[in-house]
Each structure stands twice: as C-alpha cells, then as structure tokens.
C-alpha positions in Angstrom: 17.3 -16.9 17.4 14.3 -16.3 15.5 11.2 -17.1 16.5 7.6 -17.5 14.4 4.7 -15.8 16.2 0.7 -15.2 16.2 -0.3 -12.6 13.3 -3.3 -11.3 12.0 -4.6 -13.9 9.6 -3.3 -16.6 10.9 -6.0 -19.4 10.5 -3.8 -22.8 11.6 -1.1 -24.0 14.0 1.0 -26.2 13.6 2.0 -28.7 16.2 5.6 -29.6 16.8 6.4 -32.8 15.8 5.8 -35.4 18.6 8.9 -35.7 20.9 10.9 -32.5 19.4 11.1 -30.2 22.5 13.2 -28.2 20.7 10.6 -27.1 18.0 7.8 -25.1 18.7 4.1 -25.0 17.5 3.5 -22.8 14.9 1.0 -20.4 13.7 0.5 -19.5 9.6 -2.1 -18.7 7.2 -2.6 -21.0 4.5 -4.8 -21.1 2.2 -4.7 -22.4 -1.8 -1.4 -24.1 -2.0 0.9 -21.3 0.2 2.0 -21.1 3.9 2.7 -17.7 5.7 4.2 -17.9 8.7 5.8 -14.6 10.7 9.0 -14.5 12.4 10.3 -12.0 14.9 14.0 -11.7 15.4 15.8 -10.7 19.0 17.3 -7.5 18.7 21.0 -7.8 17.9 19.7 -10.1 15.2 18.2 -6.7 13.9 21.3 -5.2 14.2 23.4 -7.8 12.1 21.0 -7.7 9.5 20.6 -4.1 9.1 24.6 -4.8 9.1 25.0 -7.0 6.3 21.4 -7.0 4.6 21.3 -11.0 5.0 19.2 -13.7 6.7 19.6 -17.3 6.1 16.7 -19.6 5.5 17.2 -23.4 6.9 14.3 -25.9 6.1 14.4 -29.6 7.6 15.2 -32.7 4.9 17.1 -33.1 1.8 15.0 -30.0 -0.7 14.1 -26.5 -0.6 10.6 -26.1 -1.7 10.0 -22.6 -3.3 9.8 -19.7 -0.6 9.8 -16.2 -0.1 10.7 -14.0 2.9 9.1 -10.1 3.2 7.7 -7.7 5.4 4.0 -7.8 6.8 3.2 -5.2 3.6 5.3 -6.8 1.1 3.7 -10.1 2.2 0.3 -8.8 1.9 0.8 -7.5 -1.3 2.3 -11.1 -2.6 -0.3 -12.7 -1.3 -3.4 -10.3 -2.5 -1.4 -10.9 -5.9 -2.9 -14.8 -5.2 -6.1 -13.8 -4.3 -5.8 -15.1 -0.5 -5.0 -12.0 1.4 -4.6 -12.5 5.3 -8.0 -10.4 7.1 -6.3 -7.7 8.7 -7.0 -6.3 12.3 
C-alpha cells in the first residue's frame, strides 16, 4: 500500500485523527488554499502501474474535493503556476 512521506517543502503534519491506529500522520505543504502531500508506492505497486498506467485515488466522506496527482517536477511546476512553490533542497 501506498504510503505519504516527508518531502522537501513540507511545512505541516498532520495528525491522525484521535483513535484511528490505522491512519498515519501526515506531512504536506500548504499554502494559499492547496495541500501537497507525497506518496511513495512499494514496489510491485510500481510494477502494476507501469502495467496498466492507473492509480486509484480514495478520499474519506461522501465528495471528492478537486485534486491532482504528479511527479515531484510536474508538481513543482503546478504549484509555481500558483505562485507557492515548495523550497527545494
């Protein structure tokens, strides 16, 4: 499975919801109305997307707010596009 991780930029963490052991803290950048969070994926989840070309996004509750999933560069350039690119390293 999936799992978010530390990135450069990342100004915030987020704290699991009290008494979900099954949901880990999480660190993003946000800034200006948008959240960036990374995920890295275990390896034969690599595989099955460079398979198929697909992930699947699942968000808690009953709506879907407006997201977007990239790459580090293609993230940095969608942000920069806002005017709140992440520092880099």
């Amino acid at each position: 499975m999936a799992y978010g991780v530390d990135f450069t930029g990342s100004n915030v963490t987020l704290a699991a919801p009290p008494g979900r052991d099954d949901v880990s803290a999480l660190h993003v950048f946000r800034n200006r109305g948008m959240v960036v969070s990374c995920w890295e994926l275990e390896p034969a989840e690599l595989e099955e997307v460079a398979q198929t070309g697909r992930i699947f996004l699942s968000i808690m509750g009953q709506t879907m707010a407006p997201s977007f999933i990239g790459t580090e560069s293609i993230m940095r350039e969608f942000t920069a596009d806002f005017g709140i690119l992440p520092r880099q390293a």
